[in-house]
Gaussian input, Z-matrix of N, CA and C with variables (Angstrom, degrees):
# hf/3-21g

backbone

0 1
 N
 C     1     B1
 C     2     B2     1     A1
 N     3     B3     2     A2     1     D1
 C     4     B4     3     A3     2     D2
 C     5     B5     4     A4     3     D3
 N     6     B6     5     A5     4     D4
 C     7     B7     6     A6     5     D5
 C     8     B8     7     A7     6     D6
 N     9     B9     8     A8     7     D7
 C    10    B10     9     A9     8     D8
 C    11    B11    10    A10     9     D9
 N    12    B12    11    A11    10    D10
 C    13    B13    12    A12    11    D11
 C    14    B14    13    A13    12    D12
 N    15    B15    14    A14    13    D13
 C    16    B16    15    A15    14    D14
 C    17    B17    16    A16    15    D15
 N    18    B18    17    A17    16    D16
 C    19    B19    18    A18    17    D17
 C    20    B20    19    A19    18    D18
 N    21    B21    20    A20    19    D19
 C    22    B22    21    A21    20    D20
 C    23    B23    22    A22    21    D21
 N    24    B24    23    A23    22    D22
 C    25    B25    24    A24    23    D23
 C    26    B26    25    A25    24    D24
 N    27    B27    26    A26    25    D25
 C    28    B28    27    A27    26    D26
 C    29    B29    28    A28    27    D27
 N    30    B30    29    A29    28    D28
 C    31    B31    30    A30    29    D29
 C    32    B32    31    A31    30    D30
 N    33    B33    32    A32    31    D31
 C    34    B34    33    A33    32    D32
 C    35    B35    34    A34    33    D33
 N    36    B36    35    A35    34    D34
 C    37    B37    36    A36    35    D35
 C    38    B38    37    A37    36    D36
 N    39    B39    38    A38    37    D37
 C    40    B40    39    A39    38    D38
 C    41    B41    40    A40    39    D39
 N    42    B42    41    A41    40    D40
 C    43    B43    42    A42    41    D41
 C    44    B44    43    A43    42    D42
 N    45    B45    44    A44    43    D43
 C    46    B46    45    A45    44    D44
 C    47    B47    46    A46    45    D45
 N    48    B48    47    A47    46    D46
 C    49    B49    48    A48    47    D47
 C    50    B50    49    A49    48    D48
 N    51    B51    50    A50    49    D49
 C    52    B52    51    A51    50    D50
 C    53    B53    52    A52    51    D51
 N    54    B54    53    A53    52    D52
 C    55    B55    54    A54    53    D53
 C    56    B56    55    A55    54    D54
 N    57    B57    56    A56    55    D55
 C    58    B58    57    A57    56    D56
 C    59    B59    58    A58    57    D57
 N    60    B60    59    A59    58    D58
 C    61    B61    60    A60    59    D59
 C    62    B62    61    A61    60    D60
 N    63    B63    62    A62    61    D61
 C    64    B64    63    A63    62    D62
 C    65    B65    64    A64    63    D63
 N    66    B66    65    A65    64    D64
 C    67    B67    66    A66    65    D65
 C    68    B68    67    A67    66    D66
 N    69    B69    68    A68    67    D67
 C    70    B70    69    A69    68    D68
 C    71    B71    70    A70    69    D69
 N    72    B72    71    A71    70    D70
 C    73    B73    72    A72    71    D71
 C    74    B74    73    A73    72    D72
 N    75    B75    74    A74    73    D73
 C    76    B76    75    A75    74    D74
 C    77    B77    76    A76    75    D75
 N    78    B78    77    A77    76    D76
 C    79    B79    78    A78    77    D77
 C    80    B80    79    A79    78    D78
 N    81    B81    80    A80    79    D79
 C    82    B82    81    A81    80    D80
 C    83    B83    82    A82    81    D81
 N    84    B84    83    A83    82    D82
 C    85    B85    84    A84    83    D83
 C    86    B86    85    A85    84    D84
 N    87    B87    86    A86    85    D85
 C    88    B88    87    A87    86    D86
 C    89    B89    88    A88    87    D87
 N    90    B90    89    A89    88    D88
 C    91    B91    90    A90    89    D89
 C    92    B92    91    A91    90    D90
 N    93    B93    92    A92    91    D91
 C    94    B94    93    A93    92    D92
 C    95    B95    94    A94    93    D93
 N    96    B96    95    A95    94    D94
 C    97    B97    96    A96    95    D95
 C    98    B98    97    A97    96    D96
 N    99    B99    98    A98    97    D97
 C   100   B100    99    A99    98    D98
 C   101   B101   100   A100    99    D99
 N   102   B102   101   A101   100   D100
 C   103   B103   102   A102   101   D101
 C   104   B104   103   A103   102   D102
 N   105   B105   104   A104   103   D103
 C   106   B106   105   A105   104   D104
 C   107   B107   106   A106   105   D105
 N   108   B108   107   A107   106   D106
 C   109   B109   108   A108   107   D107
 C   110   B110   109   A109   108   D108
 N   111   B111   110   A110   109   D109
 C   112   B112   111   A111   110   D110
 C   113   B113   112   A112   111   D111
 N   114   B114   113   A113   112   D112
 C   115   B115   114   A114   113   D113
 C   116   B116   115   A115   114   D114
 N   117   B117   116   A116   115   D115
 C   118   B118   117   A117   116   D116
 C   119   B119   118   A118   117   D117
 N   120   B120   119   A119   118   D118
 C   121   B121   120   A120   119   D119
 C   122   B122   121   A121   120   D120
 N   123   B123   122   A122   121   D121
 C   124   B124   123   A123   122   D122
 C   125   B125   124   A124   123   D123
 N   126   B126   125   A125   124   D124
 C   127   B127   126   A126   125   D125
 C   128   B128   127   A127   126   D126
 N   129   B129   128   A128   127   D127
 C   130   B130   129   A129   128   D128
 C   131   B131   130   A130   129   D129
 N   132   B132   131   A131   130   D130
 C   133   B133   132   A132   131   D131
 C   134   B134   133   A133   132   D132
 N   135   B135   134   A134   133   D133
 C   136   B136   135   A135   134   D134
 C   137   B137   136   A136   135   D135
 N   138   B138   137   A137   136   D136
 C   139   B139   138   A138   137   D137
 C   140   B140   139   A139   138   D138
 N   141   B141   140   A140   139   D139
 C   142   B142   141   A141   140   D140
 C   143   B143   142   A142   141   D141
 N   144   B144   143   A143   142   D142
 C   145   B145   144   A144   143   D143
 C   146   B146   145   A145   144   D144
 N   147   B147   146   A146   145   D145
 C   148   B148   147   A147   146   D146
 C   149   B149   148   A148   147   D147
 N   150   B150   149   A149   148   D148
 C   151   B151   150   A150   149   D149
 C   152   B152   151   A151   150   D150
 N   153   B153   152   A152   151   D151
 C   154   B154   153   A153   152   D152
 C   155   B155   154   A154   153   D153
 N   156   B156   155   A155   154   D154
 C   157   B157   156   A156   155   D155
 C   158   B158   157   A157   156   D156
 N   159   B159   158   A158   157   D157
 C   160   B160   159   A159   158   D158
 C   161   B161   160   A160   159   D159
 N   162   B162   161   A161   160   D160
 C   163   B163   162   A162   161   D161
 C   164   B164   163   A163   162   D162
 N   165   B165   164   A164   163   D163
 C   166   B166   165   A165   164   D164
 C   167   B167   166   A166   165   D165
 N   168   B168   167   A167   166   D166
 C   169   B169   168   A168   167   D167
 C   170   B170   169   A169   168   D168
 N   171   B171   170   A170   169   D169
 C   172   B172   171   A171   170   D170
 C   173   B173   172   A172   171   D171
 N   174   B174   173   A173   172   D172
 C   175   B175   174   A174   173   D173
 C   176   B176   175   A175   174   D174
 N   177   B177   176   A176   175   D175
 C   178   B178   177   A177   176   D176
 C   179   B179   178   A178   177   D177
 N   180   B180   179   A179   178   D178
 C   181   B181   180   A180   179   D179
 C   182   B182   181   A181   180   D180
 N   183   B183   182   A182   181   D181
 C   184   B184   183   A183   182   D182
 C   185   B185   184   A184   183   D183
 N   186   B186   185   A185   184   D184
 C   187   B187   186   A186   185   D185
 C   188   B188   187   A187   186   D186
 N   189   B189   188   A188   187   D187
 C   190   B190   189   A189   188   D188
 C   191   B191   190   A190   189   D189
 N   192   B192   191   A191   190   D190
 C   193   B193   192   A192   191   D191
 C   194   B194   193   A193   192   D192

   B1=1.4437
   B2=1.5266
   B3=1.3561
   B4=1.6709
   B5=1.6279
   B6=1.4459
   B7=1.2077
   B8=1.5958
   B9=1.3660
   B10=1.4922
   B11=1.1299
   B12=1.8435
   B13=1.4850
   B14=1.5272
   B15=1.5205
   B16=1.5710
   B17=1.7745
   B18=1.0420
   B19=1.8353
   B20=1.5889
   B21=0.8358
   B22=1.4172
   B23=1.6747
   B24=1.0576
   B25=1.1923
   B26=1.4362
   B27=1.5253
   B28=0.7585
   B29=1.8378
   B30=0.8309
   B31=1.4742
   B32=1.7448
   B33=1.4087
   B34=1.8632
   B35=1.7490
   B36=1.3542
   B37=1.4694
   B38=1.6020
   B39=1.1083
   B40=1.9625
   B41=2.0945
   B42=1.0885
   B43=1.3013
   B44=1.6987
   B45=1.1725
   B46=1.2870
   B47=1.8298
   B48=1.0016
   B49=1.4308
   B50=2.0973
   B51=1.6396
   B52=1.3346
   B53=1.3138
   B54=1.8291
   B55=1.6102
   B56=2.1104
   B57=1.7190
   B58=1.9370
   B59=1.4743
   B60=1.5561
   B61=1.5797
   B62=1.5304
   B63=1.2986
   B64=1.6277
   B65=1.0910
   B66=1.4657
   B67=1.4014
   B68=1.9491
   B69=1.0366
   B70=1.3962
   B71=1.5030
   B72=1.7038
   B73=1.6927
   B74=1.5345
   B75=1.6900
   B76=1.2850
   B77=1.6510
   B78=1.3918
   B79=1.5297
   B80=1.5338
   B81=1.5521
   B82=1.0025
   B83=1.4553
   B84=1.4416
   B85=1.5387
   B86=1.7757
   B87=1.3741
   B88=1.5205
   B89=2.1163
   B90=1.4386
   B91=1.6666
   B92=1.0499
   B93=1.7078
   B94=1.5278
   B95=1.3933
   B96=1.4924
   B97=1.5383
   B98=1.6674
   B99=1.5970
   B100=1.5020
   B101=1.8611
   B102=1.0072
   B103=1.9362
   B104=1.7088
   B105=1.0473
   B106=1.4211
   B107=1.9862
   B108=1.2065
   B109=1.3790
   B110=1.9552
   B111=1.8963
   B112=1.4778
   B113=1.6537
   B114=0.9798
   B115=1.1906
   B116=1.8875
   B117=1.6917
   B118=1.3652
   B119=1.4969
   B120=1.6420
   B121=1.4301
   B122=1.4833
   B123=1.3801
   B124=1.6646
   B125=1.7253
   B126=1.0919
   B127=1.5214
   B128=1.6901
   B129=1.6649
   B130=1.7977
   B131=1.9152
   B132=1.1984
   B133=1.4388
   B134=2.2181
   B135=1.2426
   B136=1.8960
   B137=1.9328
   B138=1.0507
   B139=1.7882
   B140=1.6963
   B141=1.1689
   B142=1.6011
   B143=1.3363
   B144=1.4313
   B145=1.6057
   B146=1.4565
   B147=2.0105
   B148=1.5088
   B149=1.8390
   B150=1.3280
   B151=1.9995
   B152=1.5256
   B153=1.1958
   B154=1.1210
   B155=1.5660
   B156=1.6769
   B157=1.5406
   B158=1.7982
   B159=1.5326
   B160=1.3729
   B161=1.9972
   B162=0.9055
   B163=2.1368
   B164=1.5441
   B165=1.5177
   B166=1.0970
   B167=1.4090
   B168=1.6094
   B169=1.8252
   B170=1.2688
   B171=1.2318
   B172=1.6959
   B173=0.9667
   B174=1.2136
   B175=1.4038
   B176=1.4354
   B177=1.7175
   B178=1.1292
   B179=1.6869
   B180=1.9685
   B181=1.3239
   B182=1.9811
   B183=1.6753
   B184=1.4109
   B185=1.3704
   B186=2.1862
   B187=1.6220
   B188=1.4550
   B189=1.4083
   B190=1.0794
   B191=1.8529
   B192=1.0679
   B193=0.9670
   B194=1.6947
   A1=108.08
   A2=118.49
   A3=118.30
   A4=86.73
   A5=120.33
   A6=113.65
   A7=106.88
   A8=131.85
   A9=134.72
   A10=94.64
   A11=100.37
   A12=129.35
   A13=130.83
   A14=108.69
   A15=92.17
   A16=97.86
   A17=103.66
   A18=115.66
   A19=113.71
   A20=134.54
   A21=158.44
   A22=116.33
   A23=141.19
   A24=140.79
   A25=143.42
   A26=137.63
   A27=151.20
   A28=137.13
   A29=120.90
   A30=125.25
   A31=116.64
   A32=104.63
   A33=134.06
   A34=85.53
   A35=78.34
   A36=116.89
   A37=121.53
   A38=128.22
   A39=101.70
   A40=78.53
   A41=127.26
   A42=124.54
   A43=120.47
   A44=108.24
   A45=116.14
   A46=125.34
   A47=117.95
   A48=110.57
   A49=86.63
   A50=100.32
   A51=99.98
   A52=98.66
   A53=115.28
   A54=122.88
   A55=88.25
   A56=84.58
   A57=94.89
   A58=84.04
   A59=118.50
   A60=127.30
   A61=112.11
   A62=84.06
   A63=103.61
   A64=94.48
   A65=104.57
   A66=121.36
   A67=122.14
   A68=125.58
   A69=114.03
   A70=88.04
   A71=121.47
   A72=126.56
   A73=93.60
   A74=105.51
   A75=130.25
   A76=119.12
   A77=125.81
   A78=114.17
   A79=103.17
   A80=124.38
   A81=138.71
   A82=111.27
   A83=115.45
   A84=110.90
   A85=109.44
   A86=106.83
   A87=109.41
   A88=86.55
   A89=117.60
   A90=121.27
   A91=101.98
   A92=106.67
   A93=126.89
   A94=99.78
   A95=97.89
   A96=107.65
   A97=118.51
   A98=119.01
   A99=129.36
   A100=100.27
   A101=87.85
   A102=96.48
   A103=99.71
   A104=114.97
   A105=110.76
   A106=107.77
   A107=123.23
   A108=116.42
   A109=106.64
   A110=81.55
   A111=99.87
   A112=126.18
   A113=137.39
   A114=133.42
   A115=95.41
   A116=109.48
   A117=107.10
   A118=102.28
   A119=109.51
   A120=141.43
   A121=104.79
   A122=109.64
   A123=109.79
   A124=111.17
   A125=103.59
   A126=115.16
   A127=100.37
   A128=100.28
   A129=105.33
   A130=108.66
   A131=101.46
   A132=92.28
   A133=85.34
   A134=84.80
   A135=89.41
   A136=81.82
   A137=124.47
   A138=97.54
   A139=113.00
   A140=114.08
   A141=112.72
   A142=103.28
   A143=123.58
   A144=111.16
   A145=128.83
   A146=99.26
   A147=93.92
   A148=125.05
   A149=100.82
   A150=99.28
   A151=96.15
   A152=154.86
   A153=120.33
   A154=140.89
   A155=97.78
   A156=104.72
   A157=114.30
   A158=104.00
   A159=113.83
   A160=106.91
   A161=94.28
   A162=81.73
   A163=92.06
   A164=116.65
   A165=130.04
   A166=134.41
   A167=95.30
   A168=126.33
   A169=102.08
   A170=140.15
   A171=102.71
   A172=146.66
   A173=118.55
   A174=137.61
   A175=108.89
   A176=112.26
   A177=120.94
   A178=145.09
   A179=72.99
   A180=100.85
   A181=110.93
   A182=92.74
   A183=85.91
   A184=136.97
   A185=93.98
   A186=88.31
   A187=125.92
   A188=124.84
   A189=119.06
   A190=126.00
   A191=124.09
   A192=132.21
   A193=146.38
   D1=144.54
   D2=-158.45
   D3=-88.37
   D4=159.76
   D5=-174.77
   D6=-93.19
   D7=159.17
   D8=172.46
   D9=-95.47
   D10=145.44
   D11=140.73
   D12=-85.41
   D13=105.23
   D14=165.39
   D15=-144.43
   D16=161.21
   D17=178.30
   D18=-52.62
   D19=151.08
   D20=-118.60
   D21=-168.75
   D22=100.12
   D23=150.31
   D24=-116.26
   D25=79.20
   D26=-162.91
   D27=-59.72
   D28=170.62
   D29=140.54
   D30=161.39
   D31=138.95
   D32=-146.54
   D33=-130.72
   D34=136.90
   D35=176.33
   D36=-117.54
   D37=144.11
   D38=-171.30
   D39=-148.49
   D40=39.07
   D41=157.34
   D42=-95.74
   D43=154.93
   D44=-177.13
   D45=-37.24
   D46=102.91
   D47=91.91
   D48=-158.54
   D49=17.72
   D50=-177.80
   D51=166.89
   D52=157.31
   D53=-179.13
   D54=-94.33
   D55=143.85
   D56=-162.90
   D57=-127.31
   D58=160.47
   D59=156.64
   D60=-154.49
   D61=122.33
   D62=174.21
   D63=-102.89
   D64=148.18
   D65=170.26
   D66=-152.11
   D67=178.92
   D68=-165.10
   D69=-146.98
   D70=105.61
   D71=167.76
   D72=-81.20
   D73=151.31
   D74=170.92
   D75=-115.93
   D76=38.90
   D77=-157.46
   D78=-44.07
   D79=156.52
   D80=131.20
   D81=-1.10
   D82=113.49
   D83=155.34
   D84=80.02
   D85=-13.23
   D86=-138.49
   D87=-117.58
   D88=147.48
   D89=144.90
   D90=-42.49
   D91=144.18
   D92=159.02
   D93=-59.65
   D94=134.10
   D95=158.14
   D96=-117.46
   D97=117.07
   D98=-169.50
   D99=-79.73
   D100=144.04
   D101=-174.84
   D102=-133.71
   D103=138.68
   D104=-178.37
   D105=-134.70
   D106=122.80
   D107=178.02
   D108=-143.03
   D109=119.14
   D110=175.21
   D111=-98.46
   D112=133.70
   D113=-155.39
   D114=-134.83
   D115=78.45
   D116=-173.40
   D117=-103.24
   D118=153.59
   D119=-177.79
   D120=39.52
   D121=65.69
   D122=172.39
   D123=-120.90
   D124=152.13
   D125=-154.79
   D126=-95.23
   D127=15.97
   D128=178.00
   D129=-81.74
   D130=151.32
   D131=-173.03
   D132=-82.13
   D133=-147.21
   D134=-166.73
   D135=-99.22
   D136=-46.68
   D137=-171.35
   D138=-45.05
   D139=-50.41
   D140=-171.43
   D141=-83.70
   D142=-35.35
   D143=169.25
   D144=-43.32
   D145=-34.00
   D146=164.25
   D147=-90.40
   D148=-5.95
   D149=161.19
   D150=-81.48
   D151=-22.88
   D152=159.80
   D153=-75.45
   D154=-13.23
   D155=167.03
   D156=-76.12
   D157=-41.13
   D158=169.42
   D159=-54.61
   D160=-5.63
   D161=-174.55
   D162=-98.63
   D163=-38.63
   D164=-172.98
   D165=-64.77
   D166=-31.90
   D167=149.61
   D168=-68.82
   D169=-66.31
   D170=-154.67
   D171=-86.29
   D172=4.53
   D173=156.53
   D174=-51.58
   D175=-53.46
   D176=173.19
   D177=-26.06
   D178=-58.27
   D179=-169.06
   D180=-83.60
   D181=-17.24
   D182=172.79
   D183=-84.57
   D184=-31.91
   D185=161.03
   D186=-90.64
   D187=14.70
   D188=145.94
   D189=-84.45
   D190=-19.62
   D191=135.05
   D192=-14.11

């Protein structure tokens, strides 16, 4: 599947009680859609905390897409 472009606006937190990311998708043509993913009291350091937000995005990003 070819990948989509649309705008992106973020912002990540890596304080206690877990690393969080909100973010705001812009498809093409389309309302912003805000996505929010918290990842509390997990024993992941922050590298894999963010492959689990990334698994957690793309589903996201495709059916918004």
């Amino acid at each position: 599947m070819p990948r989509r472009s649309f705008l992106t606006g973020t912002a990540c937190a890596t304080a206690a009680p877990g690393p969080d990311d909100v973010a705001t998708l812009w498809p093409p043509g389309r309302k912003p859609v805000p996505v929010a993913s918290y990842i509390a009291d997990s024993p992941l350091d922050l590298a894999r905390s963010d492959v689990v937000h990334a698994r957690l995005g793309a589903p996201i990003a495709e059916a918004v897409g």
